[in-house]
C-alpha positions in Angstrom: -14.2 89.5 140.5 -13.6 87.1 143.3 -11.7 89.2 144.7 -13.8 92.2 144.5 -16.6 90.1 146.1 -14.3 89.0 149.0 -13.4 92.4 149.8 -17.6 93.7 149.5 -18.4 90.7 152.1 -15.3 91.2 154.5 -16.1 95.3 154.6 -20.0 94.3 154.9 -19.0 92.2 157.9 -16.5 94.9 159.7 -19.7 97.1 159.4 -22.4 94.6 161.0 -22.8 95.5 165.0 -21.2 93.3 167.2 -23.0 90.6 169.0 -22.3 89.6 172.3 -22.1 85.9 173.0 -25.0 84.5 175.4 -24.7 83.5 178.7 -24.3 79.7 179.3 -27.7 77.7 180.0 -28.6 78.3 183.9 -30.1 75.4 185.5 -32.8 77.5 187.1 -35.5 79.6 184.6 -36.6 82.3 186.4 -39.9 83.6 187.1 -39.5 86.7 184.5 -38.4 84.3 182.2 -41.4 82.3 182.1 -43.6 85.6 182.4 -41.7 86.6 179.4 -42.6 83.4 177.2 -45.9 82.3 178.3 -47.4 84.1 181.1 -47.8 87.9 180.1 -50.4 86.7 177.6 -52.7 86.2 180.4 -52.6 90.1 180.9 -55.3 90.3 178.1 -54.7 94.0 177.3 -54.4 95.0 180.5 -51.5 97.3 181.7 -48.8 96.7 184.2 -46.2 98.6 186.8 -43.0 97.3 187.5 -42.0 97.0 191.3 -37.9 96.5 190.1 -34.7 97.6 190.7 -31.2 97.0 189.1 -31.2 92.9 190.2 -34.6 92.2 188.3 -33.0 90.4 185.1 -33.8 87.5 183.4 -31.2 84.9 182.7 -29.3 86.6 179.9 -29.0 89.7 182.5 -31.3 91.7 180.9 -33.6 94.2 183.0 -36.7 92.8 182.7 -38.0 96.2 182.2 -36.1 96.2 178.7 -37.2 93.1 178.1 -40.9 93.7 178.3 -41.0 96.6 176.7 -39.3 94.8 173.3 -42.7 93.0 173.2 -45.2 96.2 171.9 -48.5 94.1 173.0 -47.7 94.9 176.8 -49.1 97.9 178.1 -46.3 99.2 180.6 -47.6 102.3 182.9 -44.8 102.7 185.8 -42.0 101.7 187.4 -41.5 101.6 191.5 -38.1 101.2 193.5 -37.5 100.3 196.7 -34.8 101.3 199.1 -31.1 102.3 196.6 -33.1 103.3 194.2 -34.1 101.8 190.6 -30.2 101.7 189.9 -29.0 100.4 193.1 -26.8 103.5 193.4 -28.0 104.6 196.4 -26.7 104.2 200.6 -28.7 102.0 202.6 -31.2 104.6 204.5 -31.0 107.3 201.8 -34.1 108.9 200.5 -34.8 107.7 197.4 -36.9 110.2 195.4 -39.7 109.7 192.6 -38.4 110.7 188.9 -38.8 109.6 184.9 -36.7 107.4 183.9 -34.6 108.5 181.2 -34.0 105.1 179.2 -37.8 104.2 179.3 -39.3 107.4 179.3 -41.7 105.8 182.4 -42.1 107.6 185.5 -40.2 105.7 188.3 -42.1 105.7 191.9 -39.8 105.8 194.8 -41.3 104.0 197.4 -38.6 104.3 199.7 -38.9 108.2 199.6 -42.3 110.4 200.8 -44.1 107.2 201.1 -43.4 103.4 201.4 -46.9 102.3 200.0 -48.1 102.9 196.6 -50.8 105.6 196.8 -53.9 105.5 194.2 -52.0 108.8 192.1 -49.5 106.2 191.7 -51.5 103.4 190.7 -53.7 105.0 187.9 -54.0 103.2 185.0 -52.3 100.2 186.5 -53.5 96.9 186.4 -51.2 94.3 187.5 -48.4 95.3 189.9 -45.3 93.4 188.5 -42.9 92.6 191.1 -39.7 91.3 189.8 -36.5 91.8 192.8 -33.7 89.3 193.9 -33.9 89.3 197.5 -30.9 87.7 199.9 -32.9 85.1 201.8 -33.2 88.1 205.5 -35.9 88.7 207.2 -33.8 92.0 207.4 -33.4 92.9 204.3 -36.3 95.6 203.4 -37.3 94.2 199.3 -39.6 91.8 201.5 -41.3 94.7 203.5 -41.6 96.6 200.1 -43.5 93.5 198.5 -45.8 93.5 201.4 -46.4 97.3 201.1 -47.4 96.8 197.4 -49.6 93.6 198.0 -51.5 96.2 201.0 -51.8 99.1 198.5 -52.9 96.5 195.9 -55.5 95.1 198.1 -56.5 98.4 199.0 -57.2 99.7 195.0 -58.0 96.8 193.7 -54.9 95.4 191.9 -53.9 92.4 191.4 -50.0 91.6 192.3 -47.7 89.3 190.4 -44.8 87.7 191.9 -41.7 87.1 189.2 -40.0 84.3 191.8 -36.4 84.2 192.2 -34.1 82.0 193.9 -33.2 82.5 197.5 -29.5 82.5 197.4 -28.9 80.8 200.6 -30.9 78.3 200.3 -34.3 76.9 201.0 -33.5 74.3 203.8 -31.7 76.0 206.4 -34.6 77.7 208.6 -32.6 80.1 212.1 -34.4 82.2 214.5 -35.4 83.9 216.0 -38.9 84.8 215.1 -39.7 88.2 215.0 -41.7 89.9 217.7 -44.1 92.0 216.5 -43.6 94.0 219.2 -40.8 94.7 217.2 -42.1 95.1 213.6 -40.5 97.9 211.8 -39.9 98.0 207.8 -36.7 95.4 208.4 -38.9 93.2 209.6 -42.8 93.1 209.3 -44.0 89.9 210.2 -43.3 86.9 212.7 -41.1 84.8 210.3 -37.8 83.9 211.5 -34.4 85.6 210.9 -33.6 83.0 208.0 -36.4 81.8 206.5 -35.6 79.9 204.0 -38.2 80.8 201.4 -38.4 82.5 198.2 -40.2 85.6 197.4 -43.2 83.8 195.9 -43.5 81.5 199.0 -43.1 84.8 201.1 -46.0 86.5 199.3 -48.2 83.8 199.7 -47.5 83.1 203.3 -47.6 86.8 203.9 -51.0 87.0 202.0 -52.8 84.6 204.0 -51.4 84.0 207.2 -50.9 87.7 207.5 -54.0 88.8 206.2 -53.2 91.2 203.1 -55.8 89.3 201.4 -55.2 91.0 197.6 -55.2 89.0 194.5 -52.0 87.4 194.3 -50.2 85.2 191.6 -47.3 83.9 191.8 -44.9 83.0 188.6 -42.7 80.4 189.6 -39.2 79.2 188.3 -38.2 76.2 187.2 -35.3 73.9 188.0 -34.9 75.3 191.5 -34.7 73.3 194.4 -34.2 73.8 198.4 -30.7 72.5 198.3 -29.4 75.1 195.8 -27.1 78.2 196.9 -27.2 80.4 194.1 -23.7 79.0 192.5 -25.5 75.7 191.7 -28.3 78.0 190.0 -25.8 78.7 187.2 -27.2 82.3 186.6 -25.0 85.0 187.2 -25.6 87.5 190.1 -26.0 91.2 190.0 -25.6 93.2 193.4 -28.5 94.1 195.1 -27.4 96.9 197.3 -24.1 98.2 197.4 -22.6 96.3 200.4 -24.3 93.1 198.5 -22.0 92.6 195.3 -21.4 89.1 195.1 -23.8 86.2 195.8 -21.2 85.4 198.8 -22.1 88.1 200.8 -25.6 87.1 201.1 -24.1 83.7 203.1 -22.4 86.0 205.4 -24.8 89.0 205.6 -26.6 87.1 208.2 -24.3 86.6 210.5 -22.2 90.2 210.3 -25.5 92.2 209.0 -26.6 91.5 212.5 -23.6 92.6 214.9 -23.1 96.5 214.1 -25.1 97.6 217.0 -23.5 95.8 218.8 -20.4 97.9 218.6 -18.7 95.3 216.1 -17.3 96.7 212.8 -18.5 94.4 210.0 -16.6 95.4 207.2 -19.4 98.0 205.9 -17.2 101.2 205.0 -14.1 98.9 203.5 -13.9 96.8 200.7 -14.9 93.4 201.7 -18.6 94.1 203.6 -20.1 91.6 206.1 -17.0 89.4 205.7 -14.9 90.8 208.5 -15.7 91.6 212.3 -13.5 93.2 214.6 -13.2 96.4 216.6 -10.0 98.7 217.7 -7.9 97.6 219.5 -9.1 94.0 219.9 -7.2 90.7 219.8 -7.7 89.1 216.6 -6.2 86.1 217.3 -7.6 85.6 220.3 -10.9 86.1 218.6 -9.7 83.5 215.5 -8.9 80.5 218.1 -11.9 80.7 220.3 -14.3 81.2 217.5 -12.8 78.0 215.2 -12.7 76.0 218.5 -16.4 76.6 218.5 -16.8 74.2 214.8 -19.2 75.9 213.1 -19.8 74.2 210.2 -18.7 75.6 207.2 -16.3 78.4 207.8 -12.7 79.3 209.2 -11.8 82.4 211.0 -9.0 84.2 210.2 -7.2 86.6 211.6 -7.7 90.4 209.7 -6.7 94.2 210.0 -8.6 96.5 208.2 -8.9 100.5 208.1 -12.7 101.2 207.1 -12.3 104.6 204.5 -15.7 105.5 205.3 -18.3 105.7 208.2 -18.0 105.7 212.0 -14.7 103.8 212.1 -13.0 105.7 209.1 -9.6 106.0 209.3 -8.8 103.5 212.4 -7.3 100.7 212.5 -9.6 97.6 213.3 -8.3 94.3 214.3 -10.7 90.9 214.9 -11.9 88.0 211.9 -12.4 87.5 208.4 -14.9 84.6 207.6 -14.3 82.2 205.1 -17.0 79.9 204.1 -15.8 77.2 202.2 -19.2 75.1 202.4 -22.2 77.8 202.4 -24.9 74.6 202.4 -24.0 74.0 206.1 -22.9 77.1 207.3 -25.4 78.6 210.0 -25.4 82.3 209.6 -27.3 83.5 211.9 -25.5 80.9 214.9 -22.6 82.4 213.7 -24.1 86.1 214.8 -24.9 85.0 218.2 -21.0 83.1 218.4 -19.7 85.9 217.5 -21.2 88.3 219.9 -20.7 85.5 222.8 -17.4 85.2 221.7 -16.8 88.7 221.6 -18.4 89.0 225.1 -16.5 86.5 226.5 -12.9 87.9 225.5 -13.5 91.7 225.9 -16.8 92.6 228.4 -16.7 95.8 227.3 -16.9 95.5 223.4 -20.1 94.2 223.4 -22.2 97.9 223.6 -25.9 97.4 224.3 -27.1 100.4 226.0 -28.6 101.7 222.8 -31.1 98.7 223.3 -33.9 99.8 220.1 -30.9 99.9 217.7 -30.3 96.2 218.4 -33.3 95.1 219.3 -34.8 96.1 216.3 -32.5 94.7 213.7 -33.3 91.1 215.9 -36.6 91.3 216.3 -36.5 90.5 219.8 -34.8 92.0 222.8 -33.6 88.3 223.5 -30.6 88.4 222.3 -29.7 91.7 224.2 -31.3 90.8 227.6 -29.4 87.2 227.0 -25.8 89.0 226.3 -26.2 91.4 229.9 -26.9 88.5 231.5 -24.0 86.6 230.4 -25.9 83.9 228.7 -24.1 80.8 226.7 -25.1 80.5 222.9 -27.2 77.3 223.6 -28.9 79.0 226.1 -30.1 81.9 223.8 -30.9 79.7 221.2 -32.7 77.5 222.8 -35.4 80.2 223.9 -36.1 80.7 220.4 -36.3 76.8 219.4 -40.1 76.6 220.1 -40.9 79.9 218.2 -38.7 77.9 215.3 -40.2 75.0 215.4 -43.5 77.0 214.7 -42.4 78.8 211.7 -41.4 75.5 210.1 -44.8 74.2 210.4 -46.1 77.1 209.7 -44.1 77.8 205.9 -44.3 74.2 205.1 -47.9 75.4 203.7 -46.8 77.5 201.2 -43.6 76.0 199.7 -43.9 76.0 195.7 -40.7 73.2 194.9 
């Protein structure tokens, strides 16, 4: 008999699904954590769209669109992606059309396809826009513009927006210009905030909502356990890619610097396997580059010299010489000084790498047509950084308003 009853329990067990072991504890909660346990009873029956792609999960890595959908007394309408779709599958730039979702069964609305603003068709029966995306800490890095675009279309149908908050992975102290024109607004960059803000997308949304004057009915769910000093591997959570040249949290310390070079004429590493960690061009001196650039002490990072052959894009198939960065402390490290060194740098050793004819390109991704003018005219780094210290100073003063921790 025993072992009749040893054999029913071991078969019994061989047939119970497998579990997966949680996650370890993260020090941070996120915002769609706490929505999840306490906040979403504050709907009171009302029904919600998701504004989400692939990085909205809550500490356990779920999509938070599973995740509220397990709980059957939240009325769930739609689902809206922004640029690389709702899967993150997509190239940066791609048109992103509108489809149904075939895990949910909810219609997803691209809004980085016929429109960039949710239109009233798309709202109907929508309450509470729910935005819940992991952004990289850029002001050019278009999540931010989509938020906007929802809190304007929100305004304008008279929705109210929730923010999910998230942790800027780069941290919350470090603040680097320049400002943005807004002579130079464009969906990378909407608003006079500087290059590396140094906010979250809660603070963004309320800074955006009063000081820019969206003016819709905004809440903002925030974490818990964050604080300015954190990169995202003192978070504990784990990181899910957020575009396709984004898949590790490292890239975000880096995306800054190299994010902001390629129309320039630099290679960044888009195209090969390790993007926005290398910068170089053909038939440049890499070692050349290395010494002058780690003579320069930036904090934070060493320059090594690297080959690469992109397999994809405009460089596909050449061989590129010039520097991989390595951060070894990303709390100090300056990103975006460390776009205008290397572009000086670059400059200095090889005039005629530097390519800045194509001025909207550039001038664009900046914000300013600073930097450009600066580089024709042979200016120093300190020299083009210190034109944008007063509009710096500003934004500090400025954000200090709407900082949540």
């Amino acid at each position: 008999m025993r072992r009749f009853f040893l054999a029913l329990l071991i078969a019994l067990t061989l047939a119970a699904p497998a579990r997966a072991l949680p996650l370890p504890a993260a020090k941070v909660t996120l915002g769609d954590d706490v929505f999840l346990k306490e906040t979403w009873h504050d709907l009171k029956g009302r029904c919600i769209g998701i504004v989400t792609n692939q990085s909205g999960v809550t500490g356990q890595q779920e999509s938070i669109v599973d995740a509220v959908r397990r709980n059957p007394q939240i009325c769930v309408k739609a689902l809206y992606s922004p640029e690389h779709g709702l899967r993150g599958d997509q190239p940066a730039g791609a048109y992103v059309g509108s489809y149904t979702d075939p895990r949910s069964g909810l219609p997803v609305y691209s809004l980085y396809g016929k429109t960039r603003h949710p239109s009233a068709a798309m709202l109907a029966g929508v309450d509470v826009l729910v935005f819940d995306i992991q952004d990289v800490g850029n002001r050019a890095y278009t999540y931010i513009s989509t938020m906007a675009y929802i809190m304007q279309s929100a305004k304008e149908y008279g929705k109210e927006v929730w923010i999910l908050d998230r942790p800027n992975p780069v941290g919350g102290d470090m603040v680097e210009g320049p400002v943005l024109d807004p002579k130079f607004s464009s969906f990378i960059g909407l608003y006079p905030i500087a290059m590396r803000h140094g906010m979250t997308v809660g603070e963004l949304a309320k800074l955006f909502n009063d000081r820019f004057g969206i003016g819709c009915d905004l809440r903002v769910i925030p974490m818990r356990g964050w604080n300015r000093g954190m990169t995202w591997s003192d978070t504990g959570l784990a990181w899910v890619q957020t575009s396709p040249y984004i898949p590790e949290w490292e890239t975000t310390i880096v995306y800054p610097a190299t994010g902001l070079i390629d129309n320039a004429g630099i290679n960044n590493g888009t195209g090969f396997t390790k993007p926005f960690k290398l910068a170089g061009v053909f038939g440049f001196d890499g070692y050349k580059y290395a010494d002058y650039l780690n003579a320069r002490a930036i904090p934070g990072v060493h320059f090594r010299p690297a080959s690469w052959s992109p397999i994809s894009g405009f460089w596909s198939g050449k061989t590129l010489s010039g520097i991989e960065l390595v951060v070894f402390d990303p709390h100090v490290f300056p990103s975006v000084h460390t776009a205008v060194e290397l572009l000086v740098a670059a400059r200095t050793i090889s005039p005629g790498v530097i390519q800045v004819k194509e001025a909207r390109p550039l001038d664009i991704d900046w914000g300013t047509d600073t930097l450009r003018l600066a580089l024709l005219r042979g200016a120093s780094v300190e020299q083009i950084e210190a034109a944008w210290e007063p509009g710096v100073s500003a934004f500090k003063t400025l954000r200090a308003k709407y900082l949540l921790y």
